[in-house]
N, C-alpha and C positions, 0 to 999 in steps of 0.2 A: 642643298636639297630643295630649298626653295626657287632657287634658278631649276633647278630639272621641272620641276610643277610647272613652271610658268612656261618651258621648253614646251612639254606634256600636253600642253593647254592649248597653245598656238595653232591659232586657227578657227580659235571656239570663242565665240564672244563672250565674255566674263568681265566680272570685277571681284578682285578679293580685298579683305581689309582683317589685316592681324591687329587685334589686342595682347598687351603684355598687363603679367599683374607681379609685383613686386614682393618678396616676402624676404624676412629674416634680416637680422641686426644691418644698419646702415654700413657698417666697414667690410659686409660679408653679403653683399645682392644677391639675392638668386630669383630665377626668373621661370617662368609658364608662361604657356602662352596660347593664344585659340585662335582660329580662322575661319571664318565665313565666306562663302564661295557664291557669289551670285550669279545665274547663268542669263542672258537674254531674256526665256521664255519665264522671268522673275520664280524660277524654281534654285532653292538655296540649300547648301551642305555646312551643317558646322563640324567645328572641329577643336578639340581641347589636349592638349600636351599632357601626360600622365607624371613626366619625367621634370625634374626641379634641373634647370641649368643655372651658372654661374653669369655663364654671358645671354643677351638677349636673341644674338643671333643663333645660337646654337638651340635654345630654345624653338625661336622659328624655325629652323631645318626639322627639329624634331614632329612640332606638327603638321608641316609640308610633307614628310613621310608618313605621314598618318594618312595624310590626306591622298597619298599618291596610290596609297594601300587600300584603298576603300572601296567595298566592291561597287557602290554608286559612282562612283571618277574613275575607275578599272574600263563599267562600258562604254560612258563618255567616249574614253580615251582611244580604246579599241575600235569604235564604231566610226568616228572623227578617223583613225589611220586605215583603214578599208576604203573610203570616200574617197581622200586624197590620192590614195596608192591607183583604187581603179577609174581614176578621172582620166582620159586618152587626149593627146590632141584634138582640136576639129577647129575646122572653120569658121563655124560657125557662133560657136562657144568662144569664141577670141576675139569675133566681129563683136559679138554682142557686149563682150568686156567690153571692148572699146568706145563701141557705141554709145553705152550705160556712162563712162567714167566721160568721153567727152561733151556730152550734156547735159554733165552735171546731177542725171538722176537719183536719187536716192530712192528706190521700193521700200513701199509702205508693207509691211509686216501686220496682219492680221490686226489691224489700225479700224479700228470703227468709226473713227471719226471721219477717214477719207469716205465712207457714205452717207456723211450728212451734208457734203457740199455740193456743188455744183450738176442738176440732175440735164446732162446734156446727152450727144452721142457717145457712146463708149464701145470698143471694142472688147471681147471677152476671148478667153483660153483656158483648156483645161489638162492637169499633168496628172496622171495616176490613171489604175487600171478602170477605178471607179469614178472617178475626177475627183479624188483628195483634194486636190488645190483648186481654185480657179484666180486666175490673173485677170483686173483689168485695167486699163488704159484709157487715159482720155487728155484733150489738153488744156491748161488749164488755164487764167486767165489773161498770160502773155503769149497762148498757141504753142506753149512747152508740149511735148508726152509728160504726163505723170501714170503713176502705174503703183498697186495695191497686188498682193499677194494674200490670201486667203485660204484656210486649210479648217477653219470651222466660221459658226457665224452665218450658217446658211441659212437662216429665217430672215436673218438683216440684208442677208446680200439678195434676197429674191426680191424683196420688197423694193429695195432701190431699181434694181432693174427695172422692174415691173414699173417706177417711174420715170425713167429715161426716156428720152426722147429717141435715142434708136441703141439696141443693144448686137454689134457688131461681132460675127464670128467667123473662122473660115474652115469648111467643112465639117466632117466629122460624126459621130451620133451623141455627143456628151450631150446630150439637150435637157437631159436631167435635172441639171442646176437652172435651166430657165424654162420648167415648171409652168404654164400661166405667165408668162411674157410674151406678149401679140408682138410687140414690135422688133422683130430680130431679123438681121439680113445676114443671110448666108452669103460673103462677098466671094466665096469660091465661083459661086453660080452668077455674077457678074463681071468674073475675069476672065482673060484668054481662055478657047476651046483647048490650046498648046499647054497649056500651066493648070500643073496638077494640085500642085503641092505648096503650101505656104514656102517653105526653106526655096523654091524653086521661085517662086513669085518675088522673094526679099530678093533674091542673087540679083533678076532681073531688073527690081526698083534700083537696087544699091547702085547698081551697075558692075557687079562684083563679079568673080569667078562663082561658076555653082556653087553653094551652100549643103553641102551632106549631112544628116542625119551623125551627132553622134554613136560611136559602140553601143549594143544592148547592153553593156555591164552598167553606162551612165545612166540607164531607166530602174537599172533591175537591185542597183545599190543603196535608192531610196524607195522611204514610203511618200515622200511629197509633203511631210511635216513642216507647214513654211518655217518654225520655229526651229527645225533640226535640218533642215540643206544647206549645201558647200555654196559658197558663193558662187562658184559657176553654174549652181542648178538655180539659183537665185537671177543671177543675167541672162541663162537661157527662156527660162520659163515668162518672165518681164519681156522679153525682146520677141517672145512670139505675140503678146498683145498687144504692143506698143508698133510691130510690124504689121498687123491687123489694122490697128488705126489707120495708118501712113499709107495704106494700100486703098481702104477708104476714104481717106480725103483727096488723094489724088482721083479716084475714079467718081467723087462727086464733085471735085473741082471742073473737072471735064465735062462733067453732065450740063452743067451750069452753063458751061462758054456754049455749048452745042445747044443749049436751049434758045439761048439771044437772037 
């Protein structure tokens, strides 16, 4: 049973850690047991065995079933196989894997510390109908992408912007989130008249095949909880502001040589 939980689980960043507690005459064990479920966004489930076993492991099965039974690890469960199930191919959500895993990125998760560093140009992105999330991007002091996901924290995240030296986005009306930010360039309105569309402007940089839009169902499955998306909505949503960057440094790389 405790292998089915950990089946269950798969896919959902966690830690768990069982305790056993011993009772009854030393030639005759019998065992209990509890478990503690710790999820990423540091939100925890315990769990204690009612039933006395002989062996320890049967014990643990018993509160692995408790736990698998609980209607708190039920929606977990349920809502984690919805995600996975309507996740569709695209192209672009496979570049971005790969892009993400080939250098090396790891997004920072509603990380406060990534805005106490380095207040330079950044690129910004927003996911949701209201902009739940905003994504930003910037490189950091070997000229990497680094990239920050964000789903609260929006008094801290205006104020850093508001001190950047340019705050980087491509089209759109989410301007919400940047509230009293004077310095923000819309790089839509500095690219090709032909290039509409971010996903269309990467293909281009990449030098790729077009890049499509995933399915509605990949927008309409989340609320944009950075602490609750599938990793592909993690690399997608990273890869549009780390694609915003790269679009701007190449179009002020250029500005530069055409200056001289």
């Amino acid at each position: 049973m405790s292998q089915q939980l950990n089946e269950a689980l798969q896919g959902t960043e966690y830690t768990s850690k069982y305790t056993y507690n011993r009772m009854g005459p030393d030639h005759i064990p019998i065992w209990n047991a509890s478990l503690v479920i710790m999820l990423s966004n540091h939100i925890k489930f315990g769990f204690k065995s009612e039933c006395n076993k002989t062996k320890k492991r049967d014990a643990a099965n018993t509160v692995a079933r408790l736990a698998l039974e609980s209607p708190e690890l039920r929606k977990i469960i349920e809502k984690k196989k919805y995600k996975v199930q309507t996740i569709k191919e695209n192209n672009y959500v496979d570049f971005a894997k790969k892009y993400i895993a080939d250098n090396n990125i790891i997004p920072h998760i509603n990380d406060l510390d990534f805005l106490n560093n380095r207040r330079v140009t950044v690129a910004v992105d927003f996911e949701g109908n209201q902009g739940e999330m905003i994504q930003i991007a910037r490189f950091n002091g070997n000229n990497k992408p680094e990239v920050a996901l964000f789903s609260r924290y929006r008094y801290n995240i205006l104020q850093y912007l508001q001190k950047c030296k340019r705050v980087v986005y491509w089209g759109g009306n989410d301007l919400f989130y940047l509230t009293g930010v004077t310095n923000i360039v819309n790089m839509q309105t500095l690219y090709s008249e032909n290039i509409v569309g971010l996903k269309s402007a990467l293909g281009e940089y990449f030098g790729t095949c077009a890049f499509g839009k995933p399915e509605s169902d990949f927008y309409s499955n989340t609320n944009w909880n950075a602490n609750e998306i599938t990793q592909s909505h993690i690399n997608y949503a990273a890869m549009d502001a780390i694609g915003t960057l790269l679009l701007f440094k190449r179009w002020y790389d250029k500005k530069k040589l055409q200056a001289k």
